[in-house]
C-alpha positions as CSV (number, residue, x, y, z in Angstrom):
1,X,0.0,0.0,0.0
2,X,2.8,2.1,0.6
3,X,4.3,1.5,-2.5
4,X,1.4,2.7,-4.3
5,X,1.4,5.6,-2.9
6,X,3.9,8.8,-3.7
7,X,3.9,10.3,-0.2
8,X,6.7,10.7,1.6
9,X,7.4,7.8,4.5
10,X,8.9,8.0,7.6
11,X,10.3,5.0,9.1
12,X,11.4,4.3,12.4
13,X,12.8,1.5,14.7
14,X,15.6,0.5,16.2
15,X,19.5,0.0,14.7
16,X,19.6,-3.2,12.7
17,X,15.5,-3.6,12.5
18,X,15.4,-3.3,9.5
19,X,14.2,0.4,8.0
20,X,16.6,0.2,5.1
21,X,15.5,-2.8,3.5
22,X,11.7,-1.8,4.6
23,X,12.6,1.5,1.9
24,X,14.4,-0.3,-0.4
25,X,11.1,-2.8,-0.9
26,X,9.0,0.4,-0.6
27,X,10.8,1.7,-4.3
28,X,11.0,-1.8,-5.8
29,X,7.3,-2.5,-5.4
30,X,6.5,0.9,-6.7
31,X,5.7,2.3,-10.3
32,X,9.3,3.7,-10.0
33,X,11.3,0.6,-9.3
34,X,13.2,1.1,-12.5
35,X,14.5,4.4,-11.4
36,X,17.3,5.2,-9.1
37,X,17.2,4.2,-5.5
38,X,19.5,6.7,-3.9
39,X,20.2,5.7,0.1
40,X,22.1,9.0,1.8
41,X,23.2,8.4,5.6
42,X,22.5,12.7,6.8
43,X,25.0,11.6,9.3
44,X,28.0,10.6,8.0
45,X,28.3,14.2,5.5
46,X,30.3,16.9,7.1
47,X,27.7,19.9,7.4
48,X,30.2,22.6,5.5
49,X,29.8,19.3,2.5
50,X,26.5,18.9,2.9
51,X,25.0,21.5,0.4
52,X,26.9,20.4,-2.5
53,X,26.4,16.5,-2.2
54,X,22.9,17.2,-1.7
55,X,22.2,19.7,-4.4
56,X,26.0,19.4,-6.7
57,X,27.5,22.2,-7.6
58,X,28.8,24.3,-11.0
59,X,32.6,24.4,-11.9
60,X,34.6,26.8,-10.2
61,X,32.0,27.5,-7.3
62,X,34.7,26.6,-4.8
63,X,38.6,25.9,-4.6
64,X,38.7,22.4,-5.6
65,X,35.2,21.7,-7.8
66,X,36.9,21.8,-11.2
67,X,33.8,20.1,-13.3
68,X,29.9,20.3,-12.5
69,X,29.1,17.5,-10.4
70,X,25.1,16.8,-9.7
71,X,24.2,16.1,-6.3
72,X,21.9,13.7,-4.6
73,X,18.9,14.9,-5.4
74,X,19.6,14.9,-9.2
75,X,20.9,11.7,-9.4
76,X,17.8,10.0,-7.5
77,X,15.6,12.6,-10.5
78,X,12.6,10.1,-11.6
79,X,13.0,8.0,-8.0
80,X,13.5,7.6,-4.5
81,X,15.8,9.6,-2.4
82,X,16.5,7.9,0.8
83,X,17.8,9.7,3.8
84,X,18.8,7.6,6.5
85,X,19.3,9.2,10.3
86,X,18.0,11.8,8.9
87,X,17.9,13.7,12.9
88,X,21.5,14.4,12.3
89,X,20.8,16.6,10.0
90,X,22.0,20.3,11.0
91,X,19.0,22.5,11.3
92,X,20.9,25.2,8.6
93,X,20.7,22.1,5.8
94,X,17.4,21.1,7.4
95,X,15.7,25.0,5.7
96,X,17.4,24.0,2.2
97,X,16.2,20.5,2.6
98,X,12.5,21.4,3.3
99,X,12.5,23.9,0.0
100,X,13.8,21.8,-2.4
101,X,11.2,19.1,-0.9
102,X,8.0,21.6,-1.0
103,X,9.4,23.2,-4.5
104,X,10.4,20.5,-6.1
105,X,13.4,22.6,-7.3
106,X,16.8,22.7,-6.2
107,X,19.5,25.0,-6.7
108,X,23.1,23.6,-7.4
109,X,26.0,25.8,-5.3
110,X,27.6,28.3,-7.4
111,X,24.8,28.5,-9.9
112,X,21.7,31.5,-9.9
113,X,19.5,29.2,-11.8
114,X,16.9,26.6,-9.9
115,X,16.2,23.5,-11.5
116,X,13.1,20.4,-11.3
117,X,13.9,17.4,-9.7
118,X,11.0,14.6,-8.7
119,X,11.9,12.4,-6.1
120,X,10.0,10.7,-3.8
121,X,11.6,11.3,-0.2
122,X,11.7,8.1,2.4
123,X,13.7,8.5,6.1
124,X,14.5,6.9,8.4
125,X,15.8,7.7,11.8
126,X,16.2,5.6,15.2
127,X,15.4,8.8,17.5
128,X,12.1,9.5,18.0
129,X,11.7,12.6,15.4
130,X,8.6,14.0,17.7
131,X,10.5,14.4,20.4
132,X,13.5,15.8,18.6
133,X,11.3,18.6,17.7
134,X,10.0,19.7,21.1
135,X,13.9,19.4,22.1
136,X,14.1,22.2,19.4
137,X,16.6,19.8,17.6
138,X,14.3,19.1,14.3
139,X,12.5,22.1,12.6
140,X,8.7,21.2,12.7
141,X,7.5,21.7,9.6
142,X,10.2,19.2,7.8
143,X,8.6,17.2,10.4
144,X,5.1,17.2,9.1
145,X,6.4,17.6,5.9
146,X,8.8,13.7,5.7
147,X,6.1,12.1,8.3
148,X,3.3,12.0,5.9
149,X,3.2,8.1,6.1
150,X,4.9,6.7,9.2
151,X,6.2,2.9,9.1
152,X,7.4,1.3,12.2
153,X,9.8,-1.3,12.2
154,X,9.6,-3.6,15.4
155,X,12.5,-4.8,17.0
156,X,13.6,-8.6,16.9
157,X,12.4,-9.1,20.2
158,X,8.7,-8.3,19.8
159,X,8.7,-10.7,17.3
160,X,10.3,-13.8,18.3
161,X,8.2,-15.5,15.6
162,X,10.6,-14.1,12.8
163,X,13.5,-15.4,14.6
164,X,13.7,-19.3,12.9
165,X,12.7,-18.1,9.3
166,X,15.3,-15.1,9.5
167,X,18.2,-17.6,11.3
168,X,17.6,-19.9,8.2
169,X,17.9,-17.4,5.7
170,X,21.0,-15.8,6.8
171,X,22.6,-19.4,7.3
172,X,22.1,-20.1,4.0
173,X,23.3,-16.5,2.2
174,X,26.2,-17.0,4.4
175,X,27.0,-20.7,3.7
176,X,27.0,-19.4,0.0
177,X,28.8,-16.7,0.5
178,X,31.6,-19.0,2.0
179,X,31.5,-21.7,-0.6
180,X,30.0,-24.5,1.3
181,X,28.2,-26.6,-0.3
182,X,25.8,-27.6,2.6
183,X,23.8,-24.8,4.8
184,X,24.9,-26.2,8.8
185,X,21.7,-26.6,10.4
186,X,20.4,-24.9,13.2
187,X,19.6,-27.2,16.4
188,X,16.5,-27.2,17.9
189,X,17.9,-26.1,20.7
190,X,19.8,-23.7,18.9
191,X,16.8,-21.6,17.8
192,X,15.3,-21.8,21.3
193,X,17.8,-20.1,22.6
194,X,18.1,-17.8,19.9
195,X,14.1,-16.7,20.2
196,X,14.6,-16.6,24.1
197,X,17.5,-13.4,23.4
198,X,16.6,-10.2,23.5
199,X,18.7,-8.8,20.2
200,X,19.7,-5.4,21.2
201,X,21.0,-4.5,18.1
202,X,18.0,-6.9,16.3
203,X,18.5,-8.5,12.7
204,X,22.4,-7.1,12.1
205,X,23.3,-8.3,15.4
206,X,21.3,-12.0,14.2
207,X,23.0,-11.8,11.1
208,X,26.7,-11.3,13.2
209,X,26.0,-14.3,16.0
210,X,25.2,-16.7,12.7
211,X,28.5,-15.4,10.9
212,X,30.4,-15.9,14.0
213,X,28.7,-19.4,14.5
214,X,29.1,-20.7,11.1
215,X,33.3,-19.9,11.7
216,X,33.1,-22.2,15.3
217,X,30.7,-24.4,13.8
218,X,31.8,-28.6,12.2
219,X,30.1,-27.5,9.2
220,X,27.0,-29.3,9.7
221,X,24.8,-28.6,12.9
222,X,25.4,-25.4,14.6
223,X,24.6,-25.7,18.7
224,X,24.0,-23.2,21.0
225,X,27.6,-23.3,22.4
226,X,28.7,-21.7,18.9
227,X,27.1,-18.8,19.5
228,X,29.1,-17.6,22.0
229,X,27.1,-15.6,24.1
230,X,24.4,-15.7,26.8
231,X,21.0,-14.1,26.9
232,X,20.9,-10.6,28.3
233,X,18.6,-9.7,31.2
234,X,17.6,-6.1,31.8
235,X,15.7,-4.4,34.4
236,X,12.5,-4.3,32.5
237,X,11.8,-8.4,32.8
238,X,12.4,-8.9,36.4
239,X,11.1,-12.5,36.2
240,X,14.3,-13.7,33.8
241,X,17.0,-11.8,36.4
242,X,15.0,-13.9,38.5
243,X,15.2,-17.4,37.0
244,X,19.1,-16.5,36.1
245,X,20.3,-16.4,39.8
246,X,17.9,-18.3,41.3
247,X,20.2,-21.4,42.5
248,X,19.4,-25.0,40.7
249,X,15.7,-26.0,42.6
250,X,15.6,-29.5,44.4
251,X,14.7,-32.3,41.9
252,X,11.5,-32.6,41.0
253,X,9.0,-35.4,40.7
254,X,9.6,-37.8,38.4
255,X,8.0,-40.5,36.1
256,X,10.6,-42.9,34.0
257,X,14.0,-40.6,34.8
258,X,11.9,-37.4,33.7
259,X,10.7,-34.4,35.6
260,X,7.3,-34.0,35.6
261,X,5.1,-30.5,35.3
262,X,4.2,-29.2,38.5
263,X,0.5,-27.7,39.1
264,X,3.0,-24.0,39.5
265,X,4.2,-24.7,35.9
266,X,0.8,-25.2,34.2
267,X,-2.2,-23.8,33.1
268,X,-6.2,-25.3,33.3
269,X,-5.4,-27.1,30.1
270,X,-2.0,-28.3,31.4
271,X,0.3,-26.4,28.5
272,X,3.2,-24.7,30.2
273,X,2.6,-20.9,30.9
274,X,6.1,-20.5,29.4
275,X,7.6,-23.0,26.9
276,X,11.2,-21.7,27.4
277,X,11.3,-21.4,31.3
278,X,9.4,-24.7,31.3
279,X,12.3,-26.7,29.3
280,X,15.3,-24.9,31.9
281,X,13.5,-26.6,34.4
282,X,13.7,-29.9,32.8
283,X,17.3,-29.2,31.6
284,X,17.9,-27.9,35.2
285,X,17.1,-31.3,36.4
286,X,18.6,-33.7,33.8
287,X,22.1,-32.0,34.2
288,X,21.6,-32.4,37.9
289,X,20.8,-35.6,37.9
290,X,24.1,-36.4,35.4
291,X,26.0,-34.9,38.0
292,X,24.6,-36.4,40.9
293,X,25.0,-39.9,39.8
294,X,28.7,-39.0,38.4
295,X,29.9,-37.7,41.5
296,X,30.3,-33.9,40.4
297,X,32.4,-35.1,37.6
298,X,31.4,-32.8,34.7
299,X,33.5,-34.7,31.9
300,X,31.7,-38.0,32.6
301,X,28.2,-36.0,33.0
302,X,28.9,-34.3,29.3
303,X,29.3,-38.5,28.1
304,X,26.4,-39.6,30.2
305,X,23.8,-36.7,28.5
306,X,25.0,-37.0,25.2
307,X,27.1,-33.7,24.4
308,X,30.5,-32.6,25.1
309,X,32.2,-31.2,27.8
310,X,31.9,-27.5,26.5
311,X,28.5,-27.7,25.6
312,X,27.4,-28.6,29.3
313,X,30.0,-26.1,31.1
314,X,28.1,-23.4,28.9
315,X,24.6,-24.8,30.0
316,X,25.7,-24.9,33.3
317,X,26.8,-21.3,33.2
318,X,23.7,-19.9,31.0
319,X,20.8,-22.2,33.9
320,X,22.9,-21.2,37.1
321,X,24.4,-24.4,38.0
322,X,27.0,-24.1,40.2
């Protein structure tokens, strides 16, 4: 929908959610997908640059521009300018930018003439643009002006769902990329731990984790011990800090070597209330147990449960087994 529309779209969301590739499909799905997609980061120009490489400028306008040279604007002429962290932008270059968007005419530096561009303007920011303008940061009309259709891009976290179908992708661009010619597979276990992390820097930091995996990896299955980190708590989800201190819980009751669910861990229906919290316990116990019968002897516990001796010190570490 918003790619039949010409407004201009605002997107926002965290770093690495995404907002990039949400504009780039925005243009391709569009009746101007054949014309340029130009992506501008507002801040990575130096401000005394920024009014040439947005609007070019004539020979001789300055020491050092010895030939015309057209400028963003110009060369996005006929389709989508795209102006990423576009906050940064200085509130001097913010004026110029607002004129050439409400004219639809730009002026290149050194030259008296003005001339037409048509370009259909998407940003994107990670601030919140709103606030920025009651800070007196961001001038309110551009405001109004870029924020005629806002898009929000969630952050990994709020949708866990993604998490399997993303993982799976990017292991198999990546096993390309490398040359191999099978795509390791992702344990089961593997993506339950993936969907239980909080992603603070969402699909680029997914994307890094998998690259870093694949290199620690034997090429075929890739287990939660390759990914070389541990979930993050923060002070907004009191109930994991909880769970990741709290010291390993008696054993429970079991049936046939397994624990059972507890009246505590069920609802009316008896499904878990939480899937993830549900399997620590049970992994809680079955290491226990391992240990228990070995004498504390974690090498011999790793043989007894099936996996090695790195892969159970890390579990250990990431349930709070001491």
């Amino acid at each position: 929908r918003m790619a039949r529309s010409m407004a201009p779209v605002a997107i926002t969301g965290e770093s690495g959610s995404g907002k990039e590739l949400a504009a780039r499909l925005i243009h391709q799905l569009g009746a101007r997908a054949a014309a340029p997609f130009v992506a501008v980061n507002c801040g990575a120009i130096p401000e005394n640059l920024m009014e040439s490489e947005f609007f070019g400028y004539r020979k001789g306008a300055f020491t050092g521009a010895e030939s015309d040279r057209a400028g963003f604007f110009a060369a996005a002429d006929g389709g989508t300018l795209f102006l990423d962290e576009v906050a940064d932008l200085p509130l001097a270059m913010q004026v110029k930018l607002l004129r050439a968007i409400q004219e639809k005419r730009i002026r290149k530096v050194g030259s008296v003439a003005e001339e037409p561009v048509d370009v259909r303007i998407i940003s994107a920011t990670h601030q919140d643009l709103a606030q920025c303008v009651t800070e007196g940061r961001f001038r309110q009309d551009l405001f109004y002006r870029l924020n005629v259709i806002e898009l929000r891009m969630p952050p990994l976290r709020d949708r866990r769902e993604d998490v399997a179908v993303l993982a799976e992708s990017i292991m198999a661009r990546l096993a390309r990329r490398a040359g191999l010619g099978l795509v390791p597979r992702l344990s089961s276990v593997t993506l339950r731990f993936l969907e239980s992390y909080r992603f603070p820097g969402n699909v680029r930091e997914l994307e890094n984790i998998l690259e870093r995996a694949l290199a620690f990896s034997d090429g075929r299955v890739v287990n939660v011990e390759d990914l070389g980190l541990r979930p993050i708590v923060t002070d907004d989800n009191e109930s994991e800090r909880a769970e990741a201190e709290r010291p390993a819980a008696a054993p429970a009751e079991a049936v046939a070597g397994q624990a059972t669910v507890t009246t505590a861990d069920q609802v009316e229906d008896g499904v878990p209330r939480s899937l993830p919290d549900y399997l620590d316990r049970i992994e809680r116990e079955a290491i226990r147990r391992a240990l228990e019968r070995t004498g504390q002897n974690r090498t011999a516990a790793a043989r007894l449960l099936g996996i090695t001796f790195r892969a159970l010190r890390y579990r250990m570490q990431r349930l709070g087994i001491n």
